[in-house]
C-alpha positions as CSV (number, residue, x, y, z in Angstrom):
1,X,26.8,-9.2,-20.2
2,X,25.6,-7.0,-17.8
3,X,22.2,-7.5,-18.5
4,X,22.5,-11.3,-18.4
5,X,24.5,-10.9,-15.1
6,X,21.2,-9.1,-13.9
7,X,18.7,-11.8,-15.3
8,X,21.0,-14.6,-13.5
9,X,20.1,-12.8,-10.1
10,X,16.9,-12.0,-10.7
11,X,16.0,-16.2,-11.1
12,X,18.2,-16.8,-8.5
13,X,16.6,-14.5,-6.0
14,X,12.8,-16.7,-7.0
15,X,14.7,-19.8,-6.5
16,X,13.5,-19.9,-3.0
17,X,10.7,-18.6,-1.0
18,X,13.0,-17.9,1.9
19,X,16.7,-18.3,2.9
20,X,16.6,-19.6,6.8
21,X,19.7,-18.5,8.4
22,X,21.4,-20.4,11.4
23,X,24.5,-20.2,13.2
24,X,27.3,-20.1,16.1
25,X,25.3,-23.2,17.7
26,X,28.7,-23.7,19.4
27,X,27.2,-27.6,20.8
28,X,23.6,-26.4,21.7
29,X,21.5,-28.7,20.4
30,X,18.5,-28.2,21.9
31,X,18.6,-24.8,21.0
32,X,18.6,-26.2,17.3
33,X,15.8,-28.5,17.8
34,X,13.3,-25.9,19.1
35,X,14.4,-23.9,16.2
36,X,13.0,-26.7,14.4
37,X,10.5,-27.7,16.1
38,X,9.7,-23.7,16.2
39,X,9.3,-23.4,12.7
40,X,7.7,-26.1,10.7
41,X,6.4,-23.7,7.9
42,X,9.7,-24.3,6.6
43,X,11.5,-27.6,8.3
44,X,9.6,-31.5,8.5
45,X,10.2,-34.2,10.6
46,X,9.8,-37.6,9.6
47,X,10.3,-40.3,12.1
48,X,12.3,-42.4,9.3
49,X,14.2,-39.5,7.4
50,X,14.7,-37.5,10.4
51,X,14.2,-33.2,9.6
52,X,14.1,-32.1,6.1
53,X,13.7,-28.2,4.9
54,X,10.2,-28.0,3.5
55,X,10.8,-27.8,-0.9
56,X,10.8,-24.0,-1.9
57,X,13.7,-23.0,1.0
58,X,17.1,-23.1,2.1
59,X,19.3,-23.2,4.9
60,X,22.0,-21.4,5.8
61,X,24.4,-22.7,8.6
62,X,27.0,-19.9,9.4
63,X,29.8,-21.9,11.4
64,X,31.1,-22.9,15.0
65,X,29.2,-26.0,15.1
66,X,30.7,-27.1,18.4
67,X,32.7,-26.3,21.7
68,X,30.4,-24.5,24.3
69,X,27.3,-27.1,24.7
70,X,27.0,-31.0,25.3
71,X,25.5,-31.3,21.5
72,X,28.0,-30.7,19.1
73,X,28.2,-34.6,18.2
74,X,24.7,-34.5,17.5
75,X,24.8,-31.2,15.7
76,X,27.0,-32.2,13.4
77,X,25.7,-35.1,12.2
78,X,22.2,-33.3,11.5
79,X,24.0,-30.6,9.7
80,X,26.0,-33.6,7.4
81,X,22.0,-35.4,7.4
82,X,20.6,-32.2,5.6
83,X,23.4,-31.8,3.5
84,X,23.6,-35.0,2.0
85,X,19.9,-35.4,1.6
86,X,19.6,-32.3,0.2
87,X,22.5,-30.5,-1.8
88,X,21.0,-27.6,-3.1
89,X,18.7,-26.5,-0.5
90,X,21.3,-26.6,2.6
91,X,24.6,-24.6,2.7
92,X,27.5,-25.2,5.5
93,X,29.6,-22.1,6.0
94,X,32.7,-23.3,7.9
95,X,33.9,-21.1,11.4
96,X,36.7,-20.7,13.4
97,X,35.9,-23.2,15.5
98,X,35.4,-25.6,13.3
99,X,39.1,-25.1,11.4
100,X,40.6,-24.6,15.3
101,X,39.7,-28.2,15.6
102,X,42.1,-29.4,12.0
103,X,44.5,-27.5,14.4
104,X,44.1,-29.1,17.4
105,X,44.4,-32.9,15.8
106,X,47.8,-31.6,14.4
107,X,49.0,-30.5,17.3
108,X,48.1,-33.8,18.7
109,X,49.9,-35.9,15.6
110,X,52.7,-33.3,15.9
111,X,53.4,-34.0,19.8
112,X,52.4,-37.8,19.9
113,X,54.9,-39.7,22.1
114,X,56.8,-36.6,22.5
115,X,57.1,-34.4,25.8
116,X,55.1,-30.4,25.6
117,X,57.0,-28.8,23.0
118,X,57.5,-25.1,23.0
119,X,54.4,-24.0,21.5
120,X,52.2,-25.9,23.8
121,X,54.5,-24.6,27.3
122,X,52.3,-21.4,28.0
123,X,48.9,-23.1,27.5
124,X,50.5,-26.3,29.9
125,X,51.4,-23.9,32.4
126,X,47.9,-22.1,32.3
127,X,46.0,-25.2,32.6
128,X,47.8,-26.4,35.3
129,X,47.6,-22.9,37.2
130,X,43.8,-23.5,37.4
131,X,43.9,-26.9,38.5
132,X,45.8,-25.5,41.7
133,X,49.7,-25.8,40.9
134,X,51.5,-22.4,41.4
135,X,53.7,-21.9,38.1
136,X,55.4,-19.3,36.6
137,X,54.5,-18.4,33.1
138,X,58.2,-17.9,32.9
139,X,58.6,-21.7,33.8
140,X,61.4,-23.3,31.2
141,X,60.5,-26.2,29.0
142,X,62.8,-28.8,30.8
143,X,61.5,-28.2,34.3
144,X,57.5,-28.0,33.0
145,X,58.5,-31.6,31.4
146,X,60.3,-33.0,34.6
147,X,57.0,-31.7,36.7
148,X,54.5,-33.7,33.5
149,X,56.5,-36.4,33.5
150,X,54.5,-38.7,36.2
151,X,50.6,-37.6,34.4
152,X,51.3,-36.0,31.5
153,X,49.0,-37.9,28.6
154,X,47.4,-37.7,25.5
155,X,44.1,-37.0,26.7
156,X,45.9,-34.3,29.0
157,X,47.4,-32.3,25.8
158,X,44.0,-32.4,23.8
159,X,42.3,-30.4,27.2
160,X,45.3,-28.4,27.3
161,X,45.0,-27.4,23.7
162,X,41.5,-26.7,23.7
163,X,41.7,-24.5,26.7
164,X,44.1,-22.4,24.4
165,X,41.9,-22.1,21.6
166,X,39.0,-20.6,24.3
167,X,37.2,-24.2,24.3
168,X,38.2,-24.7,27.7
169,X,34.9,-26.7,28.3
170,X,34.9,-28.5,25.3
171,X,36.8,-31.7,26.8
172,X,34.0,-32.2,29.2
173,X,30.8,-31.3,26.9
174,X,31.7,-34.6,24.9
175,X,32.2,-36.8,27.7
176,X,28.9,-35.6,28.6
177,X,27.3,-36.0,24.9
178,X,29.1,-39.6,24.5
179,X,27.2,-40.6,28.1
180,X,24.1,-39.6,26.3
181,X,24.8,-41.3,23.0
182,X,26.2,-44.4,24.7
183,X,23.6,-44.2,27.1
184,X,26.3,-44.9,29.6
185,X,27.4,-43.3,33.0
186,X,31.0,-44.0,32.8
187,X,33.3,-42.3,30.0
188,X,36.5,-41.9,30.7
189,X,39.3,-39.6,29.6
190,X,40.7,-42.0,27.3
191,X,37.0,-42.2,25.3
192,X,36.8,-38.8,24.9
193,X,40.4,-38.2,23.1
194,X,39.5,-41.5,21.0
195,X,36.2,-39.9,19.9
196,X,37.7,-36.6,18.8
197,X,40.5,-38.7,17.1
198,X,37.8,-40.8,15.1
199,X,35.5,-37.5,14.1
200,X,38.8,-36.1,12.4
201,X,40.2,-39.1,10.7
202,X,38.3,-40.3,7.4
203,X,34.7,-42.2,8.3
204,X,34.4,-39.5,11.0
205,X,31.4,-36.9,11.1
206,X,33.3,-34.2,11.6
207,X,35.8,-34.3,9.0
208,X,32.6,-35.0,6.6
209,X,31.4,-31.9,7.8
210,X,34.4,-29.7,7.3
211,X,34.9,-31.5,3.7
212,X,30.9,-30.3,3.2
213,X,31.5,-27.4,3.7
214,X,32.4,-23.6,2.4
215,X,34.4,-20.6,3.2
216,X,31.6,-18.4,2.1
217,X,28.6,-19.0,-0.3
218,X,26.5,-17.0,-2.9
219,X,22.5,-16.9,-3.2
220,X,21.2,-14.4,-5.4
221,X,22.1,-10.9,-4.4
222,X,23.3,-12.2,-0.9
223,X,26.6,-13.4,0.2
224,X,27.4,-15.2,3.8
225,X,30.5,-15.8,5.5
226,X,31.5,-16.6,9.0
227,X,33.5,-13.5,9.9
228,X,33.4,-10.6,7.5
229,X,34.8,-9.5,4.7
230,X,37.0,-6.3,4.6
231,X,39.2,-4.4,2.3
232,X,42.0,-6.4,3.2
233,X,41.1,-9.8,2.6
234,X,38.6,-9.1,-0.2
235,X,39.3,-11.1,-3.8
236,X,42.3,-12.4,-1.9
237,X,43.1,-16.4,-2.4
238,X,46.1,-17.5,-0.7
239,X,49.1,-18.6,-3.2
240,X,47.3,-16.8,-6.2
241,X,49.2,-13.3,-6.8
242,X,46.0,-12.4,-9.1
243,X,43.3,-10.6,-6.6
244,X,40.0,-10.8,-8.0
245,X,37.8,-7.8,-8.8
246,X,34.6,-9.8,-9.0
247,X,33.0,-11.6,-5.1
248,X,31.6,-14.7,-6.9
249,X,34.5,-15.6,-9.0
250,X,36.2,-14.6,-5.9
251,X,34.6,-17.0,-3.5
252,X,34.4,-19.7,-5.9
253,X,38.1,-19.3,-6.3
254,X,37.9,-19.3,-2.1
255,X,35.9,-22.4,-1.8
256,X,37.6,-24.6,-4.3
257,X,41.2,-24.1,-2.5
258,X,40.2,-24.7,1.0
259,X,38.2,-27.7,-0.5
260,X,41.5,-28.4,-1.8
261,X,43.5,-27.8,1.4
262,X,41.0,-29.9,3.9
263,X,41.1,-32.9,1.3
264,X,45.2,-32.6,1.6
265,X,44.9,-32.2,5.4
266,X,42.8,-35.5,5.4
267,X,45.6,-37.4,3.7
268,X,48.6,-35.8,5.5
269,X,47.8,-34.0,8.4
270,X,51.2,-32.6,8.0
271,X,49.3,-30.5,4.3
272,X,46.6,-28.2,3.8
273,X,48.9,-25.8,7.0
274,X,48.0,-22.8,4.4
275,X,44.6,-23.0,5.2
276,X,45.6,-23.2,8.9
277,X,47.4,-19.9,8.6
278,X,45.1,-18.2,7.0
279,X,42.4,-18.5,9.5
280,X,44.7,-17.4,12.7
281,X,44.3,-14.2,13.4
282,X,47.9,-14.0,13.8
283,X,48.1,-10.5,12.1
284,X,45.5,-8.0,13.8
285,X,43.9,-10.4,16.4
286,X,40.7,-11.2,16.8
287,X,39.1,-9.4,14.6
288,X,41.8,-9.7,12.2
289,X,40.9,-7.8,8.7
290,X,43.0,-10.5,6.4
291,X,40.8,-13.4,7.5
292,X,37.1,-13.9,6.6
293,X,36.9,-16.1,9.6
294,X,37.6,-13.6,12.3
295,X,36.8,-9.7,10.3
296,X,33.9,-8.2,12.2
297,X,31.7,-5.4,11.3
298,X,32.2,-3.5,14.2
299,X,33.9,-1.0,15.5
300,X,36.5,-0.8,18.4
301,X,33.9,-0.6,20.9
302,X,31.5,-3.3,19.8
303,X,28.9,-1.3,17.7
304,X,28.1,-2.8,14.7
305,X,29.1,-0.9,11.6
306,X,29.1,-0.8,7.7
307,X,32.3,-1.6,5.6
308,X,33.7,0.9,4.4
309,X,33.2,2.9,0.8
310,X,35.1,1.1,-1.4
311,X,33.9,-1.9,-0.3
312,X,30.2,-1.4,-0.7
313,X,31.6,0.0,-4.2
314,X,33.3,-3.8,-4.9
315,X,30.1,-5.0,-3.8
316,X,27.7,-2.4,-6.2
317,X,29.7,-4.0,-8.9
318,X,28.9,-7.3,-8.4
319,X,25.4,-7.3,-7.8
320,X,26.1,-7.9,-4.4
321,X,23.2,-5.6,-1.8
322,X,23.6,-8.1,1.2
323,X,26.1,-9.6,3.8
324,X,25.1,-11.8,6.1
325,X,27.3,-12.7,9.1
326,X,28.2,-14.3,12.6
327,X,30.9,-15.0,14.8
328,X,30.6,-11.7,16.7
329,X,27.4,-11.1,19.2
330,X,26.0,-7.7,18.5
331,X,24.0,-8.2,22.1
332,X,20.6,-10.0,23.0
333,X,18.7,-10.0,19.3
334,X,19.9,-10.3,15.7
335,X,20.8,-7.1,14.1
336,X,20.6,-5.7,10.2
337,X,22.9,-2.4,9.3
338,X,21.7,-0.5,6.4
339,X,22.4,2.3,4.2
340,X,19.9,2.5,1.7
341,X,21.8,0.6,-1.0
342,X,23.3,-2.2,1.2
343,X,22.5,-4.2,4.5
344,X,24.3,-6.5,7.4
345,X,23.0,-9.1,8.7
346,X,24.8,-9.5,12.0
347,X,23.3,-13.0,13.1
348,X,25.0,-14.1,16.2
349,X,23.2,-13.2,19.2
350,X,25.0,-14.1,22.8
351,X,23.9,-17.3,24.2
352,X,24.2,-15.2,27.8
353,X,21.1,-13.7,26.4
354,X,18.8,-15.8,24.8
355,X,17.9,-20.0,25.1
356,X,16.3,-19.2,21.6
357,X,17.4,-18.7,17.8
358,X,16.2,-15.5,15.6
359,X,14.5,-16.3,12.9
360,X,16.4,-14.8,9.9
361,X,14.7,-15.2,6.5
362,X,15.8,-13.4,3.2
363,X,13.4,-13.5,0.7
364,X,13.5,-12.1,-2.6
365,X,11.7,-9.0,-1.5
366,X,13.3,-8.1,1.5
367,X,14.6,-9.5,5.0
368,X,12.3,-10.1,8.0
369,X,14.1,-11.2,11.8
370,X,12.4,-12.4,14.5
371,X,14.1,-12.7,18.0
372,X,13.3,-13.0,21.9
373,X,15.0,-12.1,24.9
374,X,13.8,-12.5,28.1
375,X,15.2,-9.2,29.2
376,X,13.8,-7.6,25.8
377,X,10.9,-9.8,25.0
378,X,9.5,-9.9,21.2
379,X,11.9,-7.6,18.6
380,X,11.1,-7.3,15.2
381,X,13.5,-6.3,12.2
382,X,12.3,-5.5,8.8
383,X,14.1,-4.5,5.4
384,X,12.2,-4.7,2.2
385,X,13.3,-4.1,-1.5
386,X,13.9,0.2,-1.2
387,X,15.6,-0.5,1.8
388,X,15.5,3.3,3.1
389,X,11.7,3.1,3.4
390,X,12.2,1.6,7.1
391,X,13.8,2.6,10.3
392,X,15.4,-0.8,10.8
393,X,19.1,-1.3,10.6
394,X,19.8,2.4,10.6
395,X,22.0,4.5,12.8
396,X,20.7,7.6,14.3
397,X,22.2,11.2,14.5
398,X,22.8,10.7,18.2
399,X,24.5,7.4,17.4
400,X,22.5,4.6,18.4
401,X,21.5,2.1,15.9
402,X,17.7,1.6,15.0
403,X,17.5,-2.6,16.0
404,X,13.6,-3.3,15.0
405,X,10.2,-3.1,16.7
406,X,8.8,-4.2,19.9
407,X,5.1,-3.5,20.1
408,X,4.2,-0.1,19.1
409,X,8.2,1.7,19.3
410,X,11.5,0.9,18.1
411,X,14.6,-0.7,19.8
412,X,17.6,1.0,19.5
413,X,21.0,-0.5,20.3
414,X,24.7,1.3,21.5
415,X,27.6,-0.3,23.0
416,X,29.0,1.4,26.8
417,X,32.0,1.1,28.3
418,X,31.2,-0.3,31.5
419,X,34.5,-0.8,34.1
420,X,36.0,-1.8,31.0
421,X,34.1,-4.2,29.4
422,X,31.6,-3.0,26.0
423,X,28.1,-4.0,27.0
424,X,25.1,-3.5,25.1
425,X,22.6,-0.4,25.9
426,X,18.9,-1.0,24.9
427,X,16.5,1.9,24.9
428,X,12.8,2.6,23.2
429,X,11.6,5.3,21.0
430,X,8.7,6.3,18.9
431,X,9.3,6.6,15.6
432,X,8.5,9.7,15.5
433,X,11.0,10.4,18.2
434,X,13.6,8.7,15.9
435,X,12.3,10.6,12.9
436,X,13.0,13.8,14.8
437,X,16.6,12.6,16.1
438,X,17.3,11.8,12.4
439,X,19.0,8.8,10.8
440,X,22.6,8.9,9.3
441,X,22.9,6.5,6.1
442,X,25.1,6.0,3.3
443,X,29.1,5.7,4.7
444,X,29.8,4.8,8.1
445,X,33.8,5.2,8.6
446,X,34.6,4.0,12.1
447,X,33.7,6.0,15.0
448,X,33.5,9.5,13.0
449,X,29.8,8.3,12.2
450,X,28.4,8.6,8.5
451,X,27.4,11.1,5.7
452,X,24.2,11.7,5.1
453,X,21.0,12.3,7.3
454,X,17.3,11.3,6.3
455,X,14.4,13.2,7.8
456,X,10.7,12.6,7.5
457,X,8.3,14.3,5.4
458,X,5.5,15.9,6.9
């Protein structure tokens, strides 16, 4: 069994030349199509068919299609194009954002006709606050609805709710995209709320796109999901009291009940709520460990980390060597971790950054990234099949981890503390220098730093 387990991979991993990776476009189109446009060794335009991936790849798309960029319209109806047109070759990992918005229709449903309701009285009284009106967040129900009563709307509540679920711009990015598309000056609140209403309700783009997609997805040795996964929420399926031991039947299990629970949702928005519970960090916060939307591999200061032991065990067992992630900016370039059985790929690089997409490819013998900053300029990553061979993705003695190449040295990346806020710390070294420092590998638990430390022969 074993054996045929290992033949399965192997064909798997030559099913594909490369594995493109893409993700947290967040409603930046243009930052897709340059991608594109960037790299036509692997994707084709055709003025009839519209972009294609070239035959011999596949696409990756890692979530949060929309919210932060007059595109997400757009966006999402490519990502359902490529999909549709080709199956096999294109994968849609679903993220938070893109669940927040089954939320934010029921919300809508929940409350139409009816004045704020207790759930939505904080993020009332917040909106309002910035508008100019000087509230008290300790403001009762019955006088915020006697001060709503001569504006409040519709069209009011879905900018209220949006602002609560950290979209606060998302309101006016479509009235700006649907001026574009309707190649119109004049769209007024009430198009906007109709539009988002039609994407969610069957015949809409984006409920096609959330019923395309996947909680997390399986190619050869490699596994991707949104957030991350972590000892708590792995082999976990909500409802099932059996936890599975093995990460494919595991996500398959994954995929096929929040299939299930956004097909349910799209009948009754009342249904599928399980599947809205589950993705709320409600438990640990934001980086909450039971959901694979939110987990993040990094510790409480930002750096990016490996999971833990017994994880990486879970993950020997099952063939599994790589992650590959997004959802949490590890600063201005993509980043791998490594220990010399196992690598992250942390691809989610702040938009505050960089106007431009890393290239990520996997390929069956190793992973190669390519990403720009202007602050940084060109940075290479590498990882090839005997992943400790390289310098890339590993963390030094002195606790900074080794990003990639730029030119002749290495880039190496640690979160600071700065008046409160993590930032990310850049500096350059030889790799001879980094040789010297020496590289820590193996187990990385939390900010206590790893096991074992690799020096170069002479």
């Amino acid at each position: 069994m074993k054996f045929l387990t290992s033949l399965l991979i192997f064909f798997a991993n030559l099913s594909y030349a490369a594995v493109l990776v893409v993700g947290d476009l967040e409603g930046d189109f243009e930052k897709l199509e340059s991608y594109l446009k960037k790299n036509t060794e692997y994707f084709q335009f055709e003025p009839e068919e519209g972009w294609s991936v070239r035959d011999g790849h596949q696409l990756v798309f890692m979530g949060d299609a929309v919210d932060k960029g007059p595109g997400g319209i757009k966006i999402v109806r490519l990502l359902n194009q490529l999909k549709k047109a080709q199956p096999d070759q294109v994968s849609l990992i679903l993220g938070n954002r893109d669940i927040n918005k089954m939320l934010v229709y029921t919300l809508l449903k929940k409350t139409q006709g009816m004045g704020p309701s207790e759930i939505l009285r904080l993020p009332y009284i917040r909106y309002l606050k910035e508008t100019g009106m000087h509230l008290e967040e300790s403001l009762s129900l019955n006088a915020l609805t006697s001060i709503l009563e001569p504006f409040d709307s519709e069209e009011l509540r879905l900018k209220v709710i949006l602002k609560g679920m950290n979209a606060e711009n998302a309101f006016e990015f479509m009235r700006e995209e649907l001026k574009e598309l309707l190649n119109t000056p004049l769209v007024d609140d009430s198009m906007v709320y109709r539009e988002f209403i039609r994407s969610m309700e069957k015949g809409g783009e984006f409920l096609e796109f959330l019923k395309l997609g996947q909680v997390m997805h399986v190619i050869g040795d490699s596994v991707f999901v949104h957030g991350g996964i972590s000892n708590e929420n792995f082999g976990k399926v909500p409802g099932v009291a059996t936890r599975y031991s093995d990460t494919r039947e595991w996500i398959t299990a994954m995929n096929e009940w929040a299939n299930s629970e956004i097909s349910n949702w799209s009948e009754d928005f009342r249904r599928g709520k399980a599947l809205l519970d589950y993705h709320a960090p409600r438990i640990s916060g934001k980086s909450s460990k039971e959901s694979v939307f939110y987990h993040r591999y990094s510790d409480s200061s930002g750096n990016p980390k490996l999971p833990s032991s017994g994880l990486l065990k879970k993950f020997e067992n099952s063939k599994i060597k790589r992650a590959v992630s997004a959802h949490t900016p590890v600063g201005e370039v993509a980043t791998i971790i490594k220990s010399h059985k196992f690598e992250i790929i942390m691809s989610d690089v702040s938009s505050a950054y960089s106007d431009e997409l890393p290239l990520i490819k996997l390929e069956p013998n190793g992973t190669l990234i390519e990403s720009y900053s202007p602050q940084l300029g060109d940075v290479v990553s590498k990882s090839v099949g005997q992943r400790s061979l390289l310098p890339d993705g590993y963390l030094t003695k002195d606790g900074f981890r080794v990003v990639g190449q730029r030119g002749d040295n290495y880039l190496l990346l640690r979160f600071r503390n700065r008046n409160g806020k993590f930032t990310p710390e850049y500096i350059e070294r030889s790799l001879d220098e980094i040789y010297r420092i020496g590289l820590k590998s193996v187990i990385e638990r939390g900010l206590k730093g790893c096991l074992e430390v690799f020096t170069q022969e002479n």
